[in-house]
N, C-alpha and C positions, 0 to 999 in steps of 0.2 A: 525844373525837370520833374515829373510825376515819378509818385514809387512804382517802380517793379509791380508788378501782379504777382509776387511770390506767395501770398497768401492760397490763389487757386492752385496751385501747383502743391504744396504742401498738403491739402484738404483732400480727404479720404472721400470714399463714396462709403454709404449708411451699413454694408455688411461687412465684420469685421473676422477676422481669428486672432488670438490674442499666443503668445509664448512666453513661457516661462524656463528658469533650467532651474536646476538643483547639481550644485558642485559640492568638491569636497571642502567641507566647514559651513557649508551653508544648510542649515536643519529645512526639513522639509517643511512646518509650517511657516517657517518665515516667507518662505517662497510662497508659500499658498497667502500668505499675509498681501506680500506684493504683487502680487496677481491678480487681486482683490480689489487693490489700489487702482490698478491697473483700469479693472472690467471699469472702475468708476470713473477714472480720468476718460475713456473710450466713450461711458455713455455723455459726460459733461461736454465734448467734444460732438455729440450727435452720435456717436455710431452704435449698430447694432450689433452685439456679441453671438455670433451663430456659431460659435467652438472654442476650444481651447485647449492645450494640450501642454506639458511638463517632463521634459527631457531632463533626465539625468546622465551630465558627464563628465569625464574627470576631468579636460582641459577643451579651454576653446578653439575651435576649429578654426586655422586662420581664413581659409577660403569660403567657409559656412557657417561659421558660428557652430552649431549642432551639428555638424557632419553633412556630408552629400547625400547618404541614406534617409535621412528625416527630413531634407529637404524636398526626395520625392516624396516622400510620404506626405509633405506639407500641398504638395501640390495637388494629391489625390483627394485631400480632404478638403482644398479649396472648393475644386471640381464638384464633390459631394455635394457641398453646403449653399456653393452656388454663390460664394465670397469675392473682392475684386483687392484686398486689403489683408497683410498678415501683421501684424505690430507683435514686435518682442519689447519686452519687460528691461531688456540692457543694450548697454550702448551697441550698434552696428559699425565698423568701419567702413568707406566706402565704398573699398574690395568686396566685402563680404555682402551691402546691400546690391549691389552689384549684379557679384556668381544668383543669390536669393532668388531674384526679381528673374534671373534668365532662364533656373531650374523651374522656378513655380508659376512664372506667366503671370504675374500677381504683382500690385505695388506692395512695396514693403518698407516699414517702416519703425524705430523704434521708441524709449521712451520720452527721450527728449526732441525728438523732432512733434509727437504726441501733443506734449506739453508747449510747447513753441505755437503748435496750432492753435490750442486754445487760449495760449494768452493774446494770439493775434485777435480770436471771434473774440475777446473780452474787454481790449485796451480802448479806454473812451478818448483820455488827453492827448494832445500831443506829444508830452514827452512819454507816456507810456507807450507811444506809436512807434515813436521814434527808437525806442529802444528794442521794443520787440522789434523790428523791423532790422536794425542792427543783429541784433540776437539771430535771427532767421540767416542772413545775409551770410556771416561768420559760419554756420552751420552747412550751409548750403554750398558755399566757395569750394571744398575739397570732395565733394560730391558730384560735381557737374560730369556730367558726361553729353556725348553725342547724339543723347535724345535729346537735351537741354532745349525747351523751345528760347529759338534767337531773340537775345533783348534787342539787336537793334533793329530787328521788327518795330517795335514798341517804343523806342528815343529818337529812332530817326537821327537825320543830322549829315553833312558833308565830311569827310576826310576820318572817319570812324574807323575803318577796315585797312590797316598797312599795305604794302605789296606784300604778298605771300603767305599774310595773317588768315592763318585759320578761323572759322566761325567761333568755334571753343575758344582758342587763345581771345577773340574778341570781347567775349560774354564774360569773360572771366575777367578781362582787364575791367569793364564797365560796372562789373560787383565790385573790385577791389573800389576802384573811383566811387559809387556809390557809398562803399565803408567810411570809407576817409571825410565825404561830406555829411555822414549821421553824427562819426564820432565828433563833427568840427560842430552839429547843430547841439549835442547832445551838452560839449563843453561852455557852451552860451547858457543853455538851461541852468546846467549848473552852478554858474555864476549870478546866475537871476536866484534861485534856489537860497545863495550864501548871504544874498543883501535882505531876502526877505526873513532868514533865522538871525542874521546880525538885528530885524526891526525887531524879533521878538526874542533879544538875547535877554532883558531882565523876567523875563514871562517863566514862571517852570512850566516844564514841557515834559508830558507822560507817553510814552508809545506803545501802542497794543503788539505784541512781537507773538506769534503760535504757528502751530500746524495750520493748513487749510481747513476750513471747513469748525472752526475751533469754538470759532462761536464771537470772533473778534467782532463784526458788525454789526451785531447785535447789543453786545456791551457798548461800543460807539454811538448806537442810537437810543439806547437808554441812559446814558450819563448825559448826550450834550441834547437831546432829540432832534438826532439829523437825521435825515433819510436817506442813507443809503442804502442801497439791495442789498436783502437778505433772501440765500437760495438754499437749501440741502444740497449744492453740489460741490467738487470742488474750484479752486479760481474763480468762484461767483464776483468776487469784485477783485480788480487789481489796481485801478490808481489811490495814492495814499491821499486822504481824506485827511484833514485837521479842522476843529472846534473848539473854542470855549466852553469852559465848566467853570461858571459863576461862582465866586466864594464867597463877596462881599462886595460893596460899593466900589473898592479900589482894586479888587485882587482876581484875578483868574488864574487858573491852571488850562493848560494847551493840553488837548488830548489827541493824538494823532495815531492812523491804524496803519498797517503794512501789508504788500502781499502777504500771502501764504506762505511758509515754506511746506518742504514735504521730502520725502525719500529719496535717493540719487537726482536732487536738482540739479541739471545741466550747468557746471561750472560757469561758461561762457552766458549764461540766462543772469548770473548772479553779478558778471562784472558790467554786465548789459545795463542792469539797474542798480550798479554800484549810488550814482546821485539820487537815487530814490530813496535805499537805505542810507545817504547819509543820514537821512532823516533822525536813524535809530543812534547814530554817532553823537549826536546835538541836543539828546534827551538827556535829560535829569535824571528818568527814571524810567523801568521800561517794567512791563505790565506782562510777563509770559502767561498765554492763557491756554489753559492745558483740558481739552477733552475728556474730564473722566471715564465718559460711557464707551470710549472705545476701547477694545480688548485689546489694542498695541499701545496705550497710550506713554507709556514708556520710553519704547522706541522710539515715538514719537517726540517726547523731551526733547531725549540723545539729538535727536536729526537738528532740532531749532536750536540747541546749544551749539554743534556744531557749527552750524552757519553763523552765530553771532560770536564764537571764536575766533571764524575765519576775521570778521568786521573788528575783533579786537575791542568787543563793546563788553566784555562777560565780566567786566571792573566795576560798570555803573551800580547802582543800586538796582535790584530786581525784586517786584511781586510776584510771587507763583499764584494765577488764579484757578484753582480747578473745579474747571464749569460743569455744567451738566448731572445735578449732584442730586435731580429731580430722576433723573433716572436710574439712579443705585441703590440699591436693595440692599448690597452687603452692606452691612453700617461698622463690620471690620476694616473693609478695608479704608473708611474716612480715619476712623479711628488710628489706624495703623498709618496712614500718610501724616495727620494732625501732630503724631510724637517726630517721623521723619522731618515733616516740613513746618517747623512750627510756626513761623512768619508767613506760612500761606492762609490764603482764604478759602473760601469753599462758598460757591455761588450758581446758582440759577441765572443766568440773561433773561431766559423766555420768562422762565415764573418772578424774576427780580428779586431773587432771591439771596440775601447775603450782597448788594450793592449801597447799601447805609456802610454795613463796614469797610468796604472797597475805597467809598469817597473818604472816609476819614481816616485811614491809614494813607492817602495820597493828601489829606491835608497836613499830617504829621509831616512828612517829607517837605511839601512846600513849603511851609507856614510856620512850622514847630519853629520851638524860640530858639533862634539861635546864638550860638556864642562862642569865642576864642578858644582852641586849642592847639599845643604844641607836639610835635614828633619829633624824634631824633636819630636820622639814619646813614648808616654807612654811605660816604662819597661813592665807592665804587657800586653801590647798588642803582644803576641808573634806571632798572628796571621797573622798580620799585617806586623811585620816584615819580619817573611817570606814571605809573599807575594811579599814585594819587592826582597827583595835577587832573588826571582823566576822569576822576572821580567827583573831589571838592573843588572847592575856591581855596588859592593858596592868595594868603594876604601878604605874607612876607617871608626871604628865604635869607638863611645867615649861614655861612661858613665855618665851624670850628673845630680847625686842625682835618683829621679824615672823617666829621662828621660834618652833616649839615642841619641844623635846627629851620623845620615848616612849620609858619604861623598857617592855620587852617581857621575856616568858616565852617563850623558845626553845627548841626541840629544833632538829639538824641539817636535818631534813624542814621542818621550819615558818621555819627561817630561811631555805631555800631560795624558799621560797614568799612570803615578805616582800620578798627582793630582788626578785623577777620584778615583785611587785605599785610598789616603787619606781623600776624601771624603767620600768615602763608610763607610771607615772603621772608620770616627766620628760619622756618621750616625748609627748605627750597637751598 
């Protein structure tokens, strides 16, 4: 069966109006921050920004989001500008895109339906297809209404339509069926995915993990010289890429890169591509590469920690690389990150700047000599335990009494990162 054509149904026409709100706890630049985000997701997307506007209000309107009042207003300013498309900044229910669409005569849309679209115009492989395609699907399902154009227009087939089934009830069984066979192709992938990190279980394996737009691609095509696209937008590439990085006659390190993350990433986008980030699961080492030149870059961290929380990866060893360092003038602030972050680098991609020391702090990790060490931790901290297992190579585990003694596989890098993790976890 062919996919669905949900792709055209999602996709905006080229004039957009963009929305934002400002509530109570949320400062007004931050919202001007994601607004920003916004205009740029919109243009990355193809569309043209012909307005924008920022309501401030203390609670969301269940029926409207921003009220029935702003709503006509939303519609006079469509009219104005001569727009067919309004995209808000937060999520929509489906009630509320709904009432939107009926007050403003307008399709309306919000940020993760946004971001759904462009990872559709951007997925080359088929599991990146597959998965957005999934991701849409899921998004789509509790949205359907009675403009819904009919899928079984489009699948055809005998005995589709029950006695007394509805068109809707139909479309919407035929999504749910549609689910269940992406999730079933999605689970194959990933099985394919597990035999191919079992061929390269003794390989260490490094993965570029940052904000979109970070600069990841670029450091991938200068460490291994692969070609993948490099764009100024955001989501310029999203299937994960893996290469060799040469050490010696015997030795390589895997470098492998990841989506993007970014700001309010649609939940359901994340578990869409849960087997994609296993990728980041399966690393040795993970490489966060952090935008200096943006004035959120911060924020920014915050968001990519959080998502690799959620993955339960924030155990492995981590490089902080902060790129972009050809366009900062303040030389306080390198100064002032260098005492913060002192295991970070500071590098250039474009100018290549600061990527001698990058490979050789990633050959320290690989390569560094390793050797025997023992821990000795409370039985009941199981937590803990696993965290290491998560971490090193456990070569042998002994029982005594309500301790357990772990024989561990150490380099100097990784035993550093063992103590911080028995530290915490005294602390805790």
């Amino acid at each position: 069966m062919k996919n669905f054509p949900f792709f055209i149904i999602l996709r905006f026409r080229k004039k957009a109006i963009i929305v934002g709100t400002i509530r109570p706890g949320n400062p007004d630049w931050e919202v001007k921050e994601t607004l920003a985000e916004l205009a740029r997701l919109t243009d990355t997307a193809g569309g043209e920004i012909c307005g924008s506007i920022v309501q401030e209000i203390k609670r969301i309107d269940s029926a409207f989001f921003i009220g029935k009042g702003k709503a006509y207003y939303l519609k006079e300013l469509a009219q104005i500008k001569d727009v067919d498309t309004i995209i808000f900044d937060d999520d929509l229910s489906p009630a509320q895109v709904h009432n939107l669409e009926q007050v403003i005569d307008r399709k309306v849309i919000d940020r993760s339906c946004l971001i759904l679209d462009i990872f559709a115009k951007n997925a080359r492989t088929k599991e990146a297809k597959t998965q957005v395609e999934l991701a849409q699907l899921e998004y789509i399902l509790p949205r359907l209404t009675g403009h819904w154009t009919h899928l079984s227009r489009q699948v055809g087939g005998i005995g589709l339509k029950g006695p007394g089934e509805t068109q809707l009830e139909t479309d919407r069984r035929l999504i749910r069926k549609r689910i269940a066979k992406l999730k079933s192709e999605l689970i194959k992938i990933d099985k394919q995915r597990k035999t191919q990190r079992k061929e390269r279980k003794n390989v260490f394996k490094a993965i570029l993990v940052g904000y979109t737009n970070a600069g990841k691609s670029t450091i991938l095509n200068d460490l291994t010289k692969a070609d993948v696209v490099v764009e100024d937008r955001l989501f310029a590439t999203l299937d994960s890429t893996v290469r060799r990085i040469p050490y010696n006659n015997h030795q390589a390190i895997l470098l492998a890169d990841t989506v993007g993350f970014i700001r309010k990433l649609p939940h359901h986008l994340i578990a869409s591509f849960r087997s994609t980030l296993a990728e980041i699961k399966d690393a040795n080492l993970l490489l966060h590469v952090v935008d200096l030149s943006h004035p959120s870059y911060e924020k920014q961290m915050n968001s990519v920690n959080e998502v690799l929380n959620e993955l339960n990866v924030l155990t492995k060893p981590v490089i902080t690389l902060f790129n972009k360092i050809d366009l900062i003038e303040d030389e306080f602030l390198i100064s002032r990150l260098k005492q913060e972050f002192p295991e970070a680098i500071f590098i250039s991609a474009l100018k290549k700047i600061g990527l001698g020391k990058l490979i050789e702090k990633m050959n320290d990790y690989a390569f560094g000599e390793f050797y025997e060490s023992e821990v000795m931790i409370p039985n009941r901290n199981t937590k803990l335990i696993s965290l290491i297992y998560d971490t090193v190579e456990v070569l042998d585990r002994e029982f005594r009494g309500d301790l357990v003694k772990l024989k561990l596989k150490v380099n100097n890098a990784l035993s550093k990162k063992i103590s911080k993790i028995l530290e915490q976890g005294n602390q805790s």
